[in-house]
C-alpha positions in Angstrom: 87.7 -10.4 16.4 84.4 -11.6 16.2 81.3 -9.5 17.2 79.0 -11.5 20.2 75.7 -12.2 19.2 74.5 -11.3 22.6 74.6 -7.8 24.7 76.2 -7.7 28.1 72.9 -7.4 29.5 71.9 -10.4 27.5 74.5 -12.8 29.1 74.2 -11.0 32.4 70.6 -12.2 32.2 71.7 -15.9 31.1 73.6 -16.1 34.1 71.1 -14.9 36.4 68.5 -17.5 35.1 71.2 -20.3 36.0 71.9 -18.8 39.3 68.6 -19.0 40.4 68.1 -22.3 39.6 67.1 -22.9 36.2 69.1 -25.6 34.8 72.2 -25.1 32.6 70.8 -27.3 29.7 67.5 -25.5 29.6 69.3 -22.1 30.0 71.4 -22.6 27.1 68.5 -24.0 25.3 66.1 -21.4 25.3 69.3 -18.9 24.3 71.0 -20.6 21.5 74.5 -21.6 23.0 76.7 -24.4 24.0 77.5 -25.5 27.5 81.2 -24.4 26.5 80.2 -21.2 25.6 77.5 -20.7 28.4 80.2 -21.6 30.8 83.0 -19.3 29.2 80.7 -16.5 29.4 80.1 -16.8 33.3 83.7 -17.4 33.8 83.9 -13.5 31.8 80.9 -11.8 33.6 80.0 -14.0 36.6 79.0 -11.7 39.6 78.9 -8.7 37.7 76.8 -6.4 37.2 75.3 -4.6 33.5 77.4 -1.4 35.0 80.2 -3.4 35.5 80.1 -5.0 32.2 80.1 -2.0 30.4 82.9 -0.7 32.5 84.9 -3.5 31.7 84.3 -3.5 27.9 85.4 0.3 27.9 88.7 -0.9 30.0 89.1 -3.7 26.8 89.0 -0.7 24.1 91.1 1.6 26.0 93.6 -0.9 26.7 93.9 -2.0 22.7 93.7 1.3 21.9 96.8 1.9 24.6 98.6 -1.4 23.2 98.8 0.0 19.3 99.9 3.5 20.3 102.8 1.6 22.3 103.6 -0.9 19.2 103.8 2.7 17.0 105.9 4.2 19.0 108.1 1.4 19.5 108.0 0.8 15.9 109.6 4.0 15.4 112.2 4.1 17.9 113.6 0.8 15.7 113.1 2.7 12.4 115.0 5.9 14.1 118.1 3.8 15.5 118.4 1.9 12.1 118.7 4.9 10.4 121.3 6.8 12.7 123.2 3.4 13.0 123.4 3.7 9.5 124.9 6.9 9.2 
């Protein structure tokens, strides 16, 4: 997956600017982005907070990390009944 250019606190900040009233144009603009992208980031971290973001991105990790120990496991079970099906 692809890296973001910009910090939480980055596109935290990008939202705030918006918020209070700069336009969307000039906000993405001055940053570098699309309106797409502009608007899929505030859809991600609208309302929140930097402590919140960070929160949430250690919830992501955790939860892929969660995710491949469940494939593994379950990966194994398969490779155990195949072989004492076999027998």
């Amino acid at each position: 997956m692809r890296k973001s250019r910009f910090t939480e606190a980055q596109i935290i900040g990008m939202i705030k600017e918006q918020e209070a009233g700069m336009p969307t144009a000039e906000v993405c603009r001055r940053h570098g982005l699309s309106p797409a992208t502009f608007y899929k980031l505030k859809s991600k971290y609208g309302g929140m907070t930097v402590s919140e973001a960070a929160r949430l991105k250690a919830l992501e990790d955790e939860n892929v990390k969660l995710k491949r120990l469940l494939a593994d496991a379950m990966l194994d079970n398969v490779v155990l009944k195949d072989l004492l099906g076999k027998n």
